[in-house]
Structure formats: structure tokens, C-alpha cells
N, C-alpha and C positions, 0 to 999 in steps of 0.2 A: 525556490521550488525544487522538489525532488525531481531527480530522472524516474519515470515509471519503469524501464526496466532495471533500475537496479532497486528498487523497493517490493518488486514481484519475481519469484522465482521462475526463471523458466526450466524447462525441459535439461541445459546447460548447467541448473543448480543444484541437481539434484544429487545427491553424496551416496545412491546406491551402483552407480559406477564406480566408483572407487572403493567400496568395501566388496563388491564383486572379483574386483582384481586383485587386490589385498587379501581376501582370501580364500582367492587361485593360487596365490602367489604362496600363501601360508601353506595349504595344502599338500602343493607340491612339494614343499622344502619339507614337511613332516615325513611326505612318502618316502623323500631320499635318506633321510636321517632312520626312518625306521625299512631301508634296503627294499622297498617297492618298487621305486623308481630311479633308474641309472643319476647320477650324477648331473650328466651331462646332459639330459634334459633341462634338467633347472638352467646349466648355461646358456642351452638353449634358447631358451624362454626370455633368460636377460639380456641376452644379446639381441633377440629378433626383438624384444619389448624398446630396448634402448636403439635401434634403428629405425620403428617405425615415430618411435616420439620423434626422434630428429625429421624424420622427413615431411609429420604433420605441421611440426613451425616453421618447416622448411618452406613446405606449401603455402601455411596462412602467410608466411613473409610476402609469397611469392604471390598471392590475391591481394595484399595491401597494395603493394608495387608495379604492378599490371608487370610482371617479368613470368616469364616460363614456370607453369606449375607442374605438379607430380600427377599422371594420369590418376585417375581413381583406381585404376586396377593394380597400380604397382600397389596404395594403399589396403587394399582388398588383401592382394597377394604377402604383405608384409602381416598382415592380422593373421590370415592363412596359416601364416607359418610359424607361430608361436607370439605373434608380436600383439596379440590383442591388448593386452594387459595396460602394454605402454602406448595405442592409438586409444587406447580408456582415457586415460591418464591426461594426454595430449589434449583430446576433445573436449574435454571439460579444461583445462587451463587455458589453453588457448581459443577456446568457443569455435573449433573451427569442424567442421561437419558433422553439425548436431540438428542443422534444421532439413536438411535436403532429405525428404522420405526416401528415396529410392539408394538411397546411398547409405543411408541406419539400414533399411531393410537388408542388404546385400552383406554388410558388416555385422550381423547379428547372425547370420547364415553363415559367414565365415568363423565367426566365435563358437557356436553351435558343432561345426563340422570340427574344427580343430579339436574341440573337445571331446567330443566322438572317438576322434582317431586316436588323439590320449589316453584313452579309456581303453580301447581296441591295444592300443602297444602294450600301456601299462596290466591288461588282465589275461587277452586272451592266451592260450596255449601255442596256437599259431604262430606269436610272434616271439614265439621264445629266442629266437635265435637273431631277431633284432635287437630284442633288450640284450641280448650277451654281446653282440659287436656297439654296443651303447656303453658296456661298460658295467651292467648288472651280471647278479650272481646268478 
């Protein structure tokens, strides 16, 4: 007999998280290659993305194992800060905070704002002189 959740897709199956972040991911690296967006955003992004994967298996370990977990808000604050891409990436591989509404809810406002702010660095006038201490022309 099958397992019913692995013959019904949940929420967790769904493959438009990952072509979301793939391409964010793609996006951004066009911007830098055609001088929109400094460099070092992109490493940015990889570095906060490959921090927060590590601390979402970090976490699921740490609920398998009743040991000490990673507040929600450090997770929060990791997406915040460029790392959504890879707590995307995380949640769907490791299935680990995909069902808790109040925690997508917060996480989808933090992908939302971060994007926002990218948008904000990357066009306004304003921040011309962040993107030059970034490393843009």
C-alpha cells in the first residue's frame, strides 16, 4: 500500500519555489553582467542564501532531535537579508517550515520587503551613492 502523502502533492511539492529563486537568482546575475547591479550584491545574496539553507537543516536536525532550535526570527532575519532564495531552497528539501501559517505568512513579507529594498538600491537616484560604496559604476 502507498503512503498517501507521498502519492499527493502537498504544498512542500510544489516546484514554483524553486523557479522563483532560480529566477531571482538568474535576474540578478543578468543585472550584474549587464552593470545594473554592483557585484557584490550577487555575493551577497549567495552568501546570505548559503547561510540561511545551513541554519534551516540546522533547525530541522535540531526538531528531529529535541536539541536547541534556531529562533524563528533569526530565520526571518536571514531571509531579510538576502537569504530567501536559499530558506526557498531549504524548505522545500528539507520540508521544514512549510506548514506553520503564521511563519510562511512573515517569510513571504520578508521576501516581499527584501525585494522592495533591492529595487529601491538597485533603481532609485537616492541611493546612488550606495551602489558606488557596493562597487557599481
Amino acid at each position: 500500500m502507498r503512503h498517501q502523502g507521498r502519492s499527493t502533492p502537498s504544498r512542500g511539492d510544489s516546484h514554483w519555489p524553486l523557479v522563483l529563486a532560480a529566477g531571482f537568482v538568474a535576474a540578478l546575475a543578468l543585472a550584474s553582467l549587464n552593470g545594473r547591479a554592483p557585484l557584490s550584491v550577487v555575493g551577497l545574496y549567495a552568501a546570505a542564501s548559503l547561510v540561511a539553507f545551513i541554519a534551516y537543516a540546522q533547525d530541522k536536525s535540531a526538531a528531529q532531535n529535541n536539541a536547541r532550535r534556531t529562533p524563528e526570527n533569526t530565520l526571518h532575519l536571514l531571509a531579510l537579508a538576502g537569504g530567501w532564495p536559499g530558506a526557498l531552497l531549504a524548505q522545500r528539501k528539507f520540508r521544514h517550515k512549510t506548514q506553520k501559517a503564521s511563519f510562511r505568512a512573515v517569510f513571504w513579507l520578508t521576501v516581499i520587503f527584501n525585494c522592495g529594498a533591492l529595487g529601491w538600491l538597485l533603481a532609485a537616484p537616492g541611493a546612488a551613492p550606495i551602489r558606488a560604496s557596493l562597487g557599481s559604476a
